[in-house]
N, C-alpha and C positions, 0 to 999 in steps of 0.2 A: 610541538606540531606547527610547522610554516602553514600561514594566511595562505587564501589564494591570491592577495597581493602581494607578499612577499613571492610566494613563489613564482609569478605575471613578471614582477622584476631582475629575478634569478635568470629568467627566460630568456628577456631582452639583454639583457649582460651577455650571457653565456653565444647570445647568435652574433654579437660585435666580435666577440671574442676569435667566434669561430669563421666567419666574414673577413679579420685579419690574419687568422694562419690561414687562408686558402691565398693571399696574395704572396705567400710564397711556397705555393704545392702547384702554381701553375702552369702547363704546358706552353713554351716559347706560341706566337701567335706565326701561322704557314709563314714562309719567306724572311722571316728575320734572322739576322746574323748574328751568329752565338755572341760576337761581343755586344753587339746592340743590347739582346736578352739579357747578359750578364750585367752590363750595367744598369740596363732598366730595374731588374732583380736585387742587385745591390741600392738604388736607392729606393727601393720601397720597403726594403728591410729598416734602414735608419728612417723614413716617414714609420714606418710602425711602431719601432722602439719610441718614437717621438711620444704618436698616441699613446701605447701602452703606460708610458710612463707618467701620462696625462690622466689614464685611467687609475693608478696606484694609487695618484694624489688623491682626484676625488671620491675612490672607494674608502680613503683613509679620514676623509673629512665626514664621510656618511658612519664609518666606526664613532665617531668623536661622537657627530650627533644623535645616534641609534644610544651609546652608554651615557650619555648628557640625558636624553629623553626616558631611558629605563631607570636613573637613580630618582631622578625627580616623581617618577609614575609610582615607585614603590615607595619612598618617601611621604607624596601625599596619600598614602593606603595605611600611611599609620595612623593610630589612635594619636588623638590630640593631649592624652591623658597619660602617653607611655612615660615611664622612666628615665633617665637617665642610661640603668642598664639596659633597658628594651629598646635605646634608640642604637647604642652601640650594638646590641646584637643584630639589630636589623642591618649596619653596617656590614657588620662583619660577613651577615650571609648573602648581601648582593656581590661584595668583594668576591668572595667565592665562589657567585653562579656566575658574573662575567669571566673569572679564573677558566672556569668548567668548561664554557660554552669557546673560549678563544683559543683554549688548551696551552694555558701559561699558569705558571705558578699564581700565589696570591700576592707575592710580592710585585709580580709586574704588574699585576690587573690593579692592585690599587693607583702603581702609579700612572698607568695609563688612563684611571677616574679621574686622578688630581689634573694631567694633561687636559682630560675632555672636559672638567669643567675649570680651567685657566681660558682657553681655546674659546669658548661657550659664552664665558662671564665679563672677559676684561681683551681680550683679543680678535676683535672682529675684522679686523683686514687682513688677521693671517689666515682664519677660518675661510673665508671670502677666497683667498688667491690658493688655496688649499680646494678648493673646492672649484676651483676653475682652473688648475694644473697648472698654476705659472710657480706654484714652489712644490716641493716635496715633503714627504711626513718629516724627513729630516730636517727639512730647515721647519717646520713650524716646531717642532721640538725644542729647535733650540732656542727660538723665539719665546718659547715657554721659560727654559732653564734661565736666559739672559737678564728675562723679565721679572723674575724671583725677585724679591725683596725689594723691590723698586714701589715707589706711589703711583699712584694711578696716570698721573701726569707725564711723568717720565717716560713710566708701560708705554704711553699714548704716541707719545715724541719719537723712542725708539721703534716703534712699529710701523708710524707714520714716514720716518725717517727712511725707512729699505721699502716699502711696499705702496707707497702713495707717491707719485711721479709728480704731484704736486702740492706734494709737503713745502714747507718756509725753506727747509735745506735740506733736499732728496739725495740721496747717495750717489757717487756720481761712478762712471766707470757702467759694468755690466750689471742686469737687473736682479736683483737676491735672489730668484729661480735660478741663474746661468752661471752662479759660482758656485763649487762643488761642496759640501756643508761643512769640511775643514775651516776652507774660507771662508765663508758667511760666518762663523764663528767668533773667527778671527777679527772680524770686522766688527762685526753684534757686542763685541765683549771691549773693544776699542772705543766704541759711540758708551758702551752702559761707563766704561770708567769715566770719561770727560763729563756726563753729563749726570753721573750720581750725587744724589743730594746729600748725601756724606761725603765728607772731603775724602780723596784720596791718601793724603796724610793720616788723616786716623785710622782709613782700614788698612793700611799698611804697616799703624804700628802695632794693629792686634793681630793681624796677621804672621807678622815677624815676631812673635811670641812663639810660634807653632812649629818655627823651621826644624828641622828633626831628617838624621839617617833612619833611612828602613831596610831591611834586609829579608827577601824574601827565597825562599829554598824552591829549585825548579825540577823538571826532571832533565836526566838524562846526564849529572855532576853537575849542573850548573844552577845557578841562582841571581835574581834580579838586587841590584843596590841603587837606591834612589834616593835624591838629597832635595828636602824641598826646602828652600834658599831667596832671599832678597833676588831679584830680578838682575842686577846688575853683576852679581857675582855667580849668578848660574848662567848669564851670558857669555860672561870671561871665559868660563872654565869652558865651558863649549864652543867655540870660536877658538880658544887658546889651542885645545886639543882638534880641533879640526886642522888649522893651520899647520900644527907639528904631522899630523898624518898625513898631509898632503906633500909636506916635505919630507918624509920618507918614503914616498910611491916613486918607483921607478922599474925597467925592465925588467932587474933582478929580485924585486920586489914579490913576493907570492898574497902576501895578504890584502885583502879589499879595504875601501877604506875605512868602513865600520868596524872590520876589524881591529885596524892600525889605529882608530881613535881609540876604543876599548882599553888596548894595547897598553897604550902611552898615559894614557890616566892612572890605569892601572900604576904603570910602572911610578907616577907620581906623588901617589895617594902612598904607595907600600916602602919606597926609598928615596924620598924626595926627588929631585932632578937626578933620572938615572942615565949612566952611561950611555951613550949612543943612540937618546929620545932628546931631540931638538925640545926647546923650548923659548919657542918665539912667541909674540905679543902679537895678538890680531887686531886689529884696528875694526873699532864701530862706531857708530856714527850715534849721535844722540843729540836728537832736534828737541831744541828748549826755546818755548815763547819768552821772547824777552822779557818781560816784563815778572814771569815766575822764575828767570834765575836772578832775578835781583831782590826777590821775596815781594814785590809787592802782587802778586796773584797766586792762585792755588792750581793754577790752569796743569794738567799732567805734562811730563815731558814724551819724550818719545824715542825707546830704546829699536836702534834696528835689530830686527829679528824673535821680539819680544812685541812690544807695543807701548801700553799707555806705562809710565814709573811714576812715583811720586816728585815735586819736582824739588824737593832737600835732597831726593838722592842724586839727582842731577846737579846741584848744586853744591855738592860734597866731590863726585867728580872732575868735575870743573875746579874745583876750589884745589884741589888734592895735585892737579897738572898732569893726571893717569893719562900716559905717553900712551894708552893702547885703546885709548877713546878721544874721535872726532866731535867738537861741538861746534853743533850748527844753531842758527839762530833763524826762526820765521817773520815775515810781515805779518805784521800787527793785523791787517784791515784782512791780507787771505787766508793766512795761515802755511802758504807758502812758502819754502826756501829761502832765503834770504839774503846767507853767503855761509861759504866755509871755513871755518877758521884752520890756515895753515901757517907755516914758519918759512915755506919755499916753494916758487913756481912751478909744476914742473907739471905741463899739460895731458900726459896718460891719466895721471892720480886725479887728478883734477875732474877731466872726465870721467873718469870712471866713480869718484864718488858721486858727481853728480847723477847718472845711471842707477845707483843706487839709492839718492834721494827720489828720483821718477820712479821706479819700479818696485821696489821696496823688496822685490825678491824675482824669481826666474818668471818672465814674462808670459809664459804658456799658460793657455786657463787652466786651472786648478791644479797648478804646481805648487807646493809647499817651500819649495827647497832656498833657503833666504841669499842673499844679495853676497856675502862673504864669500859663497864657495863657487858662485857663477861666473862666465868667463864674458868677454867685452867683444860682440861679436858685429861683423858689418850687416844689414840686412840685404843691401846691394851691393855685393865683393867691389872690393878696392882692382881688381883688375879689371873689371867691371864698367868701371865709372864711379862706384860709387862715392861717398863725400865719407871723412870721418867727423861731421856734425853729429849731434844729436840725434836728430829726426832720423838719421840713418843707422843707427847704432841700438843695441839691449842687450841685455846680460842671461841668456839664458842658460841654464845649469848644462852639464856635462852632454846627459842624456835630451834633453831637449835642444841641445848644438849637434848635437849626433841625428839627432831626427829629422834638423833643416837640411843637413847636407848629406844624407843617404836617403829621402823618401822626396817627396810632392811636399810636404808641408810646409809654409813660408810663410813668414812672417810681415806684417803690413801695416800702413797708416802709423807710422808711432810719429811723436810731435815732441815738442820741447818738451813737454808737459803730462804728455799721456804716454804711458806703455804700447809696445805695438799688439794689434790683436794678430790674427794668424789665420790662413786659407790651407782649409783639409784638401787633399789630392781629389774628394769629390767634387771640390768648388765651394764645399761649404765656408763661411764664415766666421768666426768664431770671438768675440772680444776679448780681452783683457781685462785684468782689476784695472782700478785707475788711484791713487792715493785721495784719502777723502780727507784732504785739508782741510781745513775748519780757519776761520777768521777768530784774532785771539782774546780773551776777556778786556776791552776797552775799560780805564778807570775814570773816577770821576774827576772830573777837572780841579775840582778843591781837594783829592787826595793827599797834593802834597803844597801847603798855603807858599805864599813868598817870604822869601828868607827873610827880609826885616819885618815879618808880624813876630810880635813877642812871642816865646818860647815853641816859635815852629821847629818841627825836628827836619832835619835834613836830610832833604831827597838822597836818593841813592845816587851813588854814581856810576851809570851804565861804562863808560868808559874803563872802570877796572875788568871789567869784566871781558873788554873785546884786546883781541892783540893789536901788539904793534902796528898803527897804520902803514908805515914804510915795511912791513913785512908782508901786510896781505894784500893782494891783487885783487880789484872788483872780478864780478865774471862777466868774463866777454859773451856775445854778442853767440852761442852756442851753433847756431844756424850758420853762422857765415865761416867759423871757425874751423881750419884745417889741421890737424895733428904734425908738428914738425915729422 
């Protein structure tokens, strides 16, 4: 049976509610012109989805604390004297009256307990922006999930790190509410590998115990096959096969490219390199702090399209001379680029991997689609005026280059540095991810003593590691730089 305060707050909910659908059952006001109406009408629809979606957050942050507030209330109604069994029974039966009351199974309701008290006990600035609508249940979710098995410290860092604008090193780019929770993911799960207090070498070698085919049976003849694989070799294989399908799309071509990737795996998994499936090497790019491909840090590398790797397996790459992987090497003090290692000049490739060091994938907000299959596009056409600089240029995927040049939506503001963000046909604004370089583990001065102190071992030599000076060119000057 609802309070009459519960019910007093149903009340005021339900009249915002209905206060926001009357601003769009409105009659135009005397003398105004359908388009005026139609535009004013349109953006009061996207101000509503704004709020509404303001309201989601904080009706989800008052679920968290309504089930935080009822375990605890029933909790302390226990006998101080129960059992063991009696404590788990009383578990079991609040699992099942939050179950009843949300009309979810028990298996959600528990886990949505374990959420509300993560959220409650160790997460207070996701609960806070949760509740003030700057992120969505879905990003605190996975603030919850990233945060799993971390110290308390770390929880702190990472959370501080997206949601505190004046954290020691806040995330830089768009604010954790305004990227779509693929991404925030993506990113969340990139800050927990750098910064976990287990090396990434060891979870990666218990991890790689695991790898394993699965095969799962679907309807309609078909069935799912998933291979879960060292990071480096399930990038190959995906990239390898993207690249072979894209080299089979043409006029006379019927099949899309999912298919054509599907296709060409298929056909390589069942007859090795089969007849008439291209099998080219895609090129990816894999940014290693220097300092961890020579072994002296633990610092992750960073595979494009993928994220944090361990950094032996970078250094297995690199050591191995794998024709179908770019290594880049960052500044120490930003974490920034530093240069690319090539064998020959030749100013497209050039820019366009740098494009792919700035953007790390299709520049549109909450595009997924990574940096290999996007195209190199001007933001101010070359018949235009425009420059083939940097600042004028980004790699947006197929459908997001379809979208610049058949609608209103345009692309803006991109820099040496930053991805462009993009103007909706409404005027809106819109930002970009931005890459969150990080400055690389500094060692200590006496890491490595001077060669005449008895039995010093000797430093490494970075120079194995870089190519030929006479073969690689510093990077010009990107801003002033014109494309022959």
């Amino acid at each position: 049976m609802e309070s009459t305060a519960v019910t007093d707050a149903l009340d005021a909910v339900a009249a915002s509610v209905a206060a926001l659908s009357g601003l769009i059952k409105g009659a135009p006001p005397s003398g105004t012109a359908p388009s005026d109406h139609l535009r004013q009408l349109a953006d009061d629809c996207l101000d509503g989805l704004t709020v509404a979606s303001r309201l989601e957050a904080g009706t989800a942050a008052l679920k968290v604390q309504l089930a935080a507030t009822f375990v605890e209330a029933t909790k302390a109604m226990e006998s101080p004297s129960a059992s063991p069994q009696e404590r788990c029974a009383t578990d079991m039966a609040l699992v099942a009256e939050v179950a009843c009351v949300l009309t979810v199974s028990e298996r959600t309701a528990g886990a949505f307990l374990q959420e509300a008290r993560q959220l409650t006990t160790a997460l207070p600035l996701t609960l806070a922006s949760l509740q003030a609508g700057t992120i969505s249940w879905q990003h605190a979710r996975i603030l919850v999930d990233e945060t799993s098995g971390l110290d308390r410290a770390s929880t702190a860092g990472l959370e501080a790190h997206f949601l505190d604008p004046d954290a020691e090193n806040p995330a830089r780019g768009c604010p954790a509410g305004e990227l779509v929770p693929s991404r925030f993911r993506a990113k969340a799960r990139t800050w927990r590998e750098r910064h976990h207090s287990a090396s990434i070498e060891s979870r990666h070698r218990a991890s790689a115990r695991d790898r394993r085919l699965e095969f799962t049976p679907d309807r309609d003849g078909m069935a799912w096959l998933a291979a879960y694989l060292p990071a480096d070799t399930a990038a190959s294989i995906w990239n390898r096969a993207t690249a072979a399908a894209r080299d089979l799309q043409g006029p006379d071509e019927s099949r899309n490219l999912s298919q054509l990737r599907a296709d060409t795996a298929a056909s390589w998994l069942i007859a090795g390199v089969a007849e008439g499936v291209p099998s080219p090497k895609a090129q990816v790019l894999v940014t290693v702090p220097a300092l961890s491909l020579l072994g002296a840090a633990e610092e992750p590398a960073m595979l494009d399209g993928y994220g944090p790797i361990p950094p032996s397996m970078a250094r297995q790459l690199v050591a191995d001379g794998a024709s179908s992987f770019h290594r880049v090497l960052t500044d120490p003090a930003t974490g920034a680029p530093l240069e690319i290692g090539r064998s020959s000049y030749r100013v497209p490739n050039a820019l366009r991997h740098w494009l792919r060091l700035r953007d790390g994938k299709c520049p549109f907000p909450g595009c997924n689609n990574q940096s290999l299959d996007n195209e190199a596009d001007h933001a101010l056409a070359w018949h235009e005026g425009g420059t083939t600089g940097v600042s004028n240029l980004s790699q947006p995927c197929r459908k997001h280059h379809r979208l610049k040049h058949t609608t209103g939506w345009q692309p803006m503001d991109a820099t040496r540095d930053a991805p462009p963000g993009w103007m909706a046909p409404s005027g809106r604004r819109y930002t970009s991810e931005e890459q969150d370089w990080e400055p690389a583990w500094q060692p200590d001065a006496n890491l490595w003593p001077p060669a005449d102190t008895p039995d010093a071992p000797d430093a490494p030599d970075i120079g194995a590691y870089l190519p030929d000076p006479a073969l690689v060119d510093p990077l010009p000057d990107w801003e002033m730089w014109l494309a022959a």
